[in-house]
LOKELO-472842 format. One record per residue (C-alpha): residue in one letter; x, y, z; residue number from 1. Coordinates in nm, 3 decimals, m for minus. Layout:
REM residues N
["a" [X Y Z] NUM]
...
END
This chain:
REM residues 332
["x" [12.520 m11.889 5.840] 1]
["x" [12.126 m11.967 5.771] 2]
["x" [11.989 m11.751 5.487] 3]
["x" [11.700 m11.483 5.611] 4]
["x" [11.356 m11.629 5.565] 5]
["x" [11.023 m11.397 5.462] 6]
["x" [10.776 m11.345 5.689] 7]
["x" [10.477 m11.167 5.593] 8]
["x" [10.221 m10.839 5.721] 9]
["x" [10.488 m10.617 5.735] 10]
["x" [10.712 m10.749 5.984] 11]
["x" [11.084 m10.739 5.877] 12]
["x" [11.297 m11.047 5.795] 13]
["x" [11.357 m11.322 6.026] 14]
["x" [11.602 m11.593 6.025] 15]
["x" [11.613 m11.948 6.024] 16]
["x" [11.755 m12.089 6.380] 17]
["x" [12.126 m12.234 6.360] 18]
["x" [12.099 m12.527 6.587] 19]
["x" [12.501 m12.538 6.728] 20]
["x" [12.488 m12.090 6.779] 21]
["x" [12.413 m11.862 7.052] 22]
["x" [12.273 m11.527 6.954] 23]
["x" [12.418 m11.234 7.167] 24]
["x" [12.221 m10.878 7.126] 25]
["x" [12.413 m10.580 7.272] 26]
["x" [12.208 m10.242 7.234] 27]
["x" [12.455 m9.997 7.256] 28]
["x" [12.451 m9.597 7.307] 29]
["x" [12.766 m9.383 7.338] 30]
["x" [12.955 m9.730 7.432] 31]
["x" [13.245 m9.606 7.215] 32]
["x" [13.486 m9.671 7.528] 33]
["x" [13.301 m9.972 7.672] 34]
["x" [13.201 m10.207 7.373] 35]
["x" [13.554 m10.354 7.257] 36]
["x" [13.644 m10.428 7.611] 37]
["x" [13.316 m10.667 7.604] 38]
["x" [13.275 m10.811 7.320] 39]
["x" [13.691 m10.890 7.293] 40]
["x" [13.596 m11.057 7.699] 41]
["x" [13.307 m11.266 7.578] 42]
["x" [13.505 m11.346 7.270] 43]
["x" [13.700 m11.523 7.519] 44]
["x" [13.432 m11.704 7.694] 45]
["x" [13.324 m11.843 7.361] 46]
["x" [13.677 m11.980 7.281] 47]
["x" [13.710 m12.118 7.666] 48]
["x" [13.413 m12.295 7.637] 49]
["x" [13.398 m12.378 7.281] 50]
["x" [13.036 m12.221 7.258] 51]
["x" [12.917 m12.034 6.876] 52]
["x" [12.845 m11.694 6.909] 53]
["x" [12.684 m11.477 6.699] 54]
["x" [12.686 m11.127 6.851] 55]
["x" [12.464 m10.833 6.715] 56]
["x" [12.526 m10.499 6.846] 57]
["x" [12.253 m10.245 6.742] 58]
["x" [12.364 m9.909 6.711] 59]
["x" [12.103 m9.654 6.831] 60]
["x" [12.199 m9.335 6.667] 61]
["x" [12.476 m9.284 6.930] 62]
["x" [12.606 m8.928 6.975] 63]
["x" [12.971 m9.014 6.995] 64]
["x" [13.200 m9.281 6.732] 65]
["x" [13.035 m9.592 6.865] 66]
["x" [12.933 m9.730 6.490] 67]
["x" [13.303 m9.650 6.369] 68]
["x" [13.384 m9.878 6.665] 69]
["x" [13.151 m10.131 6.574] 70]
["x" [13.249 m10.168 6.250] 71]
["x" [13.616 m10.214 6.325] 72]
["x" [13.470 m10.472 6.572] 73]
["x" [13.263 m10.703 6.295] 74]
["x" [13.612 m10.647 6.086] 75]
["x" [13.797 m10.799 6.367] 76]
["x" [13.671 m11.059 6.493] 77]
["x" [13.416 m11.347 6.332] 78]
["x" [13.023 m11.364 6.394] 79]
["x" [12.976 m11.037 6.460] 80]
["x" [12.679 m10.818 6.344] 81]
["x" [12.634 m10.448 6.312] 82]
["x" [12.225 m10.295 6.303] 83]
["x" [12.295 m9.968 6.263] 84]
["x" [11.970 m9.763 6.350] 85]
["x" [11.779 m9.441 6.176] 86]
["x" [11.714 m9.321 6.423] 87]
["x" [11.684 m9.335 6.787] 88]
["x" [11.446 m9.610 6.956] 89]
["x" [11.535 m9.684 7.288] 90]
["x" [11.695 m9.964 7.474] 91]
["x" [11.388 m10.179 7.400] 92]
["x" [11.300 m10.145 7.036] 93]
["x" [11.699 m10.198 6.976] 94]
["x" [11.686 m10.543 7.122] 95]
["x" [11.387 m10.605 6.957] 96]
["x" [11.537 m10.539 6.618] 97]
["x" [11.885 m10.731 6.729] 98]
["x" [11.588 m11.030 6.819] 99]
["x" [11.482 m10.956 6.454] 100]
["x" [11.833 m11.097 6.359] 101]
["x" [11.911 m11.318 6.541] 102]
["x" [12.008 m11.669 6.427] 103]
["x" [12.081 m11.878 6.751] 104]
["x" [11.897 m12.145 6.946] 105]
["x" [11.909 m11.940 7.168] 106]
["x" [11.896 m11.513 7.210] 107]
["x" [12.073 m11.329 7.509] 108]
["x" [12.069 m11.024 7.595] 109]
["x" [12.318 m10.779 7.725] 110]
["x" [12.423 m10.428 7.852] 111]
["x" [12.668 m10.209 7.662] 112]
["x" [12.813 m10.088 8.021] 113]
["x" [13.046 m10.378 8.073] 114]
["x" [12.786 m10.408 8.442] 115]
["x" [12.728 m10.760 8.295] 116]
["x" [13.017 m10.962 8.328] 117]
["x" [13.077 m11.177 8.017] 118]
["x" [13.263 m11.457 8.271] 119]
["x" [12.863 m11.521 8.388] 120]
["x" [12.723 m11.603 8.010] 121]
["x" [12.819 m11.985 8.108] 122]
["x" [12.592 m12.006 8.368] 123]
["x" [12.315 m11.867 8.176] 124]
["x" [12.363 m12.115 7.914] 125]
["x" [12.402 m12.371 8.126] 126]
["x" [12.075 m12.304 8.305] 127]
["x" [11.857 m12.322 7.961] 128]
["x" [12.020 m12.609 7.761] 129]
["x" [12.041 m12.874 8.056] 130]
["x" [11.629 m12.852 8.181] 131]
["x" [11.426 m12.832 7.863] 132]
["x" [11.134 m12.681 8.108] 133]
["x" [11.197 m12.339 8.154] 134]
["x" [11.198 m12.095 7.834] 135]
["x" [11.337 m11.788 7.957] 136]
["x" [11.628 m11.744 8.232] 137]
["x" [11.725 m11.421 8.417] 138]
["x" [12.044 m11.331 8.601] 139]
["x" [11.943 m11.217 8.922] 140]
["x" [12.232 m10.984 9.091] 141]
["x" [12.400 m11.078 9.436] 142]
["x" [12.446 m10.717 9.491] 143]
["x" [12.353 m10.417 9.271] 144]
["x" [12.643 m10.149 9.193] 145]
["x" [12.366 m9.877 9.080] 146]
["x" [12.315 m9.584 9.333] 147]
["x" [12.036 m9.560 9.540] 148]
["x" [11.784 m9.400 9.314] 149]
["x" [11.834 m9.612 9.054] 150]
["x" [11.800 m9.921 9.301] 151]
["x" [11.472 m9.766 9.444] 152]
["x" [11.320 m9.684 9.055] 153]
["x" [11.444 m10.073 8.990] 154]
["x" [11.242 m10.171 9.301] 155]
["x" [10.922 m9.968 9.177] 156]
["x" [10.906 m10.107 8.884] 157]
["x" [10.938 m10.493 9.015] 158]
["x" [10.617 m10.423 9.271] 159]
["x" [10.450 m10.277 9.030] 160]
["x" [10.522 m10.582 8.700] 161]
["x" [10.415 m10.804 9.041] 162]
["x" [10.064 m10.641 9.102] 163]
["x" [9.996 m10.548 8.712] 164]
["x" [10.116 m10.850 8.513] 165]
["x" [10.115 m11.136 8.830] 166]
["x" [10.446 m11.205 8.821] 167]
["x" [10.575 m11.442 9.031] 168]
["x" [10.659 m11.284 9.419] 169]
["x" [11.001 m11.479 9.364] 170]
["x" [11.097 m11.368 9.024] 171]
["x" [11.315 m11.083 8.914] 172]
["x" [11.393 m10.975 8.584] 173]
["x" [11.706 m10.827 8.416] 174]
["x" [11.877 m10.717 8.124] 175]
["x" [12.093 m11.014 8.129] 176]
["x" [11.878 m11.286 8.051] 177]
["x" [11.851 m11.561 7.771] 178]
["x" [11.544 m11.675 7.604] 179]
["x" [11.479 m11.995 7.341] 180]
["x" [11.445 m11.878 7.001] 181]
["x" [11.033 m11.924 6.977] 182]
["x" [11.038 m11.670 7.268] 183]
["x" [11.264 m11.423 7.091] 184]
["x" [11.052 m11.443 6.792] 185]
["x" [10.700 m11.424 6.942] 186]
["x" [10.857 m11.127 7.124] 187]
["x" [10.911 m10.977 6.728] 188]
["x" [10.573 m11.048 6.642] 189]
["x" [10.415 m10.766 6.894] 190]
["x" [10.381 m10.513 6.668] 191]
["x" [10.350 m10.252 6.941] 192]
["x" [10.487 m9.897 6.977] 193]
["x" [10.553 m9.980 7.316] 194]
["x" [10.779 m10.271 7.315] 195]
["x" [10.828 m10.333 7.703] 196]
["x" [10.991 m10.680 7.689] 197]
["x" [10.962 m10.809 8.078] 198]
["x" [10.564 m10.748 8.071] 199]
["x" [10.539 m10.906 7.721] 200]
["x" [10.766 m11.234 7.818] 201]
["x" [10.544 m11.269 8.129] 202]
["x" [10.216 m11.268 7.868] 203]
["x" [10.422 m11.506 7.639] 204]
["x" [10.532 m11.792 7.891] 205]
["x" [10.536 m11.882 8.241] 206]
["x" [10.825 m12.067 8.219] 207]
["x" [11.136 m11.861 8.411] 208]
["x" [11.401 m11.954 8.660] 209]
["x" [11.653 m11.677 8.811] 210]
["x" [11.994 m11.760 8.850] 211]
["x" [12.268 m11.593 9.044] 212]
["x" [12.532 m11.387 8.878] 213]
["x" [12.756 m11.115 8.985] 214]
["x" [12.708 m10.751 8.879] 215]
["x" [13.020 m10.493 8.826] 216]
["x" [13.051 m10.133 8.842] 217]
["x" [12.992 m9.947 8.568] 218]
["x" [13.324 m9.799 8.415] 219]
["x" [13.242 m9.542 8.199] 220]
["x" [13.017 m9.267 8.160] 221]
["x" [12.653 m9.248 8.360] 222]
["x" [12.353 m9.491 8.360] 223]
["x" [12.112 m9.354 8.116] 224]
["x" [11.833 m9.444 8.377] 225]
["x" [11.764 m9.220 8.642] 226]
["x" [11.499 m9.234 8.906] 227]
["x" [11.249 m8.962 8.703] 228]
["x" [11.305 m9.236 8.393] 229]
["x" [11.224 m9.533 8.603] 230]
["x" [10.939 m9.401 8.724] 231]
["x" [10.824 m9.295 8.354] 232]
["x" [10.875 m9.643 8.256] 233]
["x" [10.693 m9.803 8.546] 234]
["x" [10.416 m9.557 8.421] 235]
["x" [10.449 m9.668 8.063] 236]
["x" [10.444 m10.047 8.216] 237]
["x" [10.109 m9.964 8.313] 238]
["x" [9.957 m9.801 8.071] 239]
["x" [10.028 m10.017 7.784] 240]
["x" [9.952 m10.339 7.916] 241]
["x" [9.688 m10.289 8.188] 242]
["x" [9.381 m10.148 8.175] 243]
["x" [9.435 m10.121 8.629] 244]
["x" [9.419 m9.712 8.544] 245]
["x" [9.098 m9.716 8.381] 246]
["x" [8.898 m9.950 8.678] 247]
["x" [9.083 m9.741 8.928] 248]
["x" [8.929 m9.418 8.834] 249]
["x" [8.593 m9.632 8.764] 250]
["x" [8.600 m9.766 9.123] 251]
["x" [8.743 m9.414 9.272] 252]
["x" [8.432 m9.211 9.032] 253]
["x" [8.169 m9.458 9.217] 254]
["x" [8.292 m9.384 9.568] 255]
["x" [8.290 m8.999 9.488] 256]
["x" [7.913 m9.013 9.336] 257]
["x" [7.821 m9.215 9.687] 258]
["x" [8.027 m8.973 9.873] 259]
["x" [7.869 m8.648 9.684] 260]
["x" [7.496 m8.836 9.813] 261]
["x" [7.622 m8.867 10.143] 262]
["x" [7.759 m8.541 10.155] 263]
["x" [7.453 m8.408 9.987] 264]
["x" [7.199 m8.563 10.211] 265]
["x" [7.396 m8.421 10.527] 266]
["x" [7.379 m8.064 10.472] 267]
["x" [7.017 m8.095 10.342] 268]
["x" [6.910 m8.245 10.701] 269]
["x" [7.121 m7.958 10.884] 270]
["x" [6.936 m7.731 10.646] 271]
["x" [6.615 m7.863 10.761] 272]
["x" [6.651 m7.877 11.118] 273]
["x" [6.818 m7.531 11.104] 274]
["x" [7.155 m7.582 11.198] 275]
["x" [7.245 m7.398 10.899] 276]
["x" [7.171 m7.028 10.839] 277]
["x" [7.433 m6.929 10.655] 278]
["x" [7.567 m7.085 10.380] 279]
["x" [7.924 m7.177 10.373] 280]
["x" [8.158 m7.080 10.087] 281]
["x" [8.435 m7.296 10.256] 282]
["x" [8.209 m7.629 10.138] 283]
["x" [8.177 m7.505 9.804] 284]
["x" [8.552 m7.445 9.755] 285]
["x" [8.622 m7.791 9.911] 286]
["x" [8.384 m7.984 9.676] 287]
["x" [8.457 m7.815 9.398] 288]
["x" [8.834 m7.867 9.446] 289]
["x" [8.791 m8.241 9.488] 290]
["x" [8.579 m8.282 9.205] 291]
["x" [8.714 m8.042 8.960] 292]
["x" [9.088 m8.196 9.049] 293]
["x" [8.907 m8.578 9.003] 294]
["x" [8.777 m8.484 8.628] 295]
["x" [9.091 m8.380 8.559] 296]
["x" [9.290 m8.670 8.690] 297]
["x" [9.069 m8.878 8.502] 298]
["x" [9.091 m8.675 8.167] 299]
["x" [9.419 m8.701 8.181] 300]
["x" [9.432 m9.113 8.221] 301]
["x" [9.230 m9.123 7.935] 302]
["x" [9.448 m8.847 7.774] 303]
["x" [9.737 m9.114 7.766] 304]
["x" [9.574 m9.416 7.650] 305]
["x" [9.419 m9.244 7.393] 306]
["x" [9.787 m9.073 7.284] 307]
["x" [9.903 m9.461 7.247] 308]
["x" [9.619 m9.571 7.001] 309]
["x" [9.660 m9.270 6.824] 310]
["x" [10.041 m9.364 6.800] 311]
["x" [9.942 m9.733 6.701] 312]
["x" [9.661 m9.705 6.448] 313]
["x" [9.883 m9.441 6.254] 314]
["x" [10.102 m9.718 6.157] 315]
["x" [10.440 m9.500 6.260] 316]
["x" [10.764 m9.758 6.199] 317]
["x" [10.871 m9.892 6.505] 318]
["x" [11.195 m9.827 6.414] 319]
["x" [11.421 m9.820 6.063] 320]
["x" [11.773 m9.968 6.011] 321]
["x" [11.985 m9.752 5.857] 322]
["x" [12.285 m10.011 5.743] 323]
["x" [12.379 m10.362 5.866] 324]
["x" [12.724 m10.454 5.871] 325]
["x" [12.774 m10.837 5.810] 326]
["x" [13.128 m10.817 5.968] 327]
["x" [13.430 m11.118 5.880] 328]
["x" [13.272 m11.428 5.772] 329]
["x" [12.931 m11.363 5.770] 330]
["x" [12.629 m11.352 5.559] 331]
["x" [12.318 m11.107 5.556] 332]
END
């Protein structure tokens, strides 16, 4: 293996790029029943195909014995890597730190659920070494085995990366995708505490294809994502990379101050001509309703962007390895 090379401003070591490997990053959370079956199958597609593997699996504080696991896994078999994590970061600050180690041409990433079939890594690999062009491939699935909330959430969240970020009308993005190593690395060098990586490969290149691959049931445990977490992510998509909240409520405040003159002027020419001799406590609620609920609304937009700055200008780590397990032939 390559020996780790310094990179500088705080951001953690990187590695030089082995030419002839594959870098695999699996995060994994309470995978304890799931994670040998996978990485023993795509063991096997790396002898079948005579492909070099070097798989990192980043522990992320699981509940349950994953990490014992794990390290009977590096132990086992050869170019395996174990991150194990502080604490807990999230499915996309894990693969961010399994990017920070990874050694490959070229990085791929992975679910811990076994929903990624291991048999479909050869197409992947085949679409990004045989056209130079494209820097970043996705497997797109023929049919989705999640349930129908989590199907819906997935759909949200694709409308919304199309409208926000411009993504192409044709292009879907997945978990299981593989990326060139420049990618993988300009993806480490966003020092946010927001790491969302579909939004920030869209800002980073252009460059994408989709290709087909099958998609399994999941067989063990439950899918961490639910519809309420889907739709907190497509919120989070938002908010960190779009400032479409902030000319919303600009646009929506002008059309309220118009509407409030319009309004305004109305009742002051029924006033005059004498259509009103009463005045109405039904008008007051209204308006003050609408407007009190609009300040609010908008307080509370600004609430959250200004929750993230606070969050990035305090300089909290991203996230902290606990240990790294080298495994059987391997080198930190």
């Amino acid at each position: 293996m390559t020996e780790p090379a310094k990179s500088f401003k705080g951001i953690k070591l990187k590695y030089k790029m082995d030419k002839d490997l594959i870098s695999i990053v699996i995060p994994c959370y309470n995978s304890e029943k799931s994670i040998e079956e996978l990485v023993s199958r795509i063991k096997q597609v790396e002898e079948n195909n005579n492909y070099k593997f070097q798989i990192i699996l980043v522990n992320d504080c699981s509940a349950d014995n994953t990490i014992e696991v794990l390290k009977s896994l590096s132990k086992k078999f050869e170019g395996i890597k174990v991150v194990d994590m502080l604490f807990n970061v999230g499915q996309f600050m894990a693969t961010i730190c399994g990017f920070e180690h990874a050694e490959g041409k070229y990085v791929m990433t992975m679910d811990d659920d076994m929903q990624h079939p291991p048999e479909e890594i050869p197409k992947l690999i085949t679409a990004i070494t045989e056209n130079n062009d494209y820097d970043f491939i996705s497997g797109v699935f023929d049919k989705k085995k999640h349930n129908f909330f989590r199907n819906f959430g997935s759909w949200l969240v694709h409308r919304i990366d199309r409208i926000v970020f411009q993504k192409p009308r044709d292009m879907q993005f997945t978990a299981f995708r593989i990326v060139k190593k420049e990618v993988a690395d300009a993806l480490v060098d966003h020092q946010t505490m927001y790491p969302l990586i579909d939004p920030l490969l869209i800002k980073i290149t252009k460059r994408v294809k989709n290709v087909p691959v099958s998609h399994q049931d999941r067989k063990h445990g439950k899918s961490n994502y639910n519809l309420f977490s889907l739709m907190r992510l497509t919120f989070t998509h938002v908010l960190n990379f779009s400032t479409l909240p902030l000319k919303i409520i600009s646009f929506a405040g002008l059309g309220v101050f118009i509407m409030s003159i319009l309004i305004s002027i109305f009742y002051f020419l029924r006033y005059i001509f004498g259509y009103i001799t009463v005045p109405g406590w039904v008008t007051n609620v209204l308006l003050i309703n609408f407007f009190g609920g609009l300040i609010l609304f908008t307080l509370g937009i600004i609430g959250q962007y200004l929750i993230r700055i606070m969050y990035e200008v305090k300089g909290f780590p991203r996230y902290k390895v606990r240990n790294i397990y080298p495994g059987n032939n391997n080198k930190k």
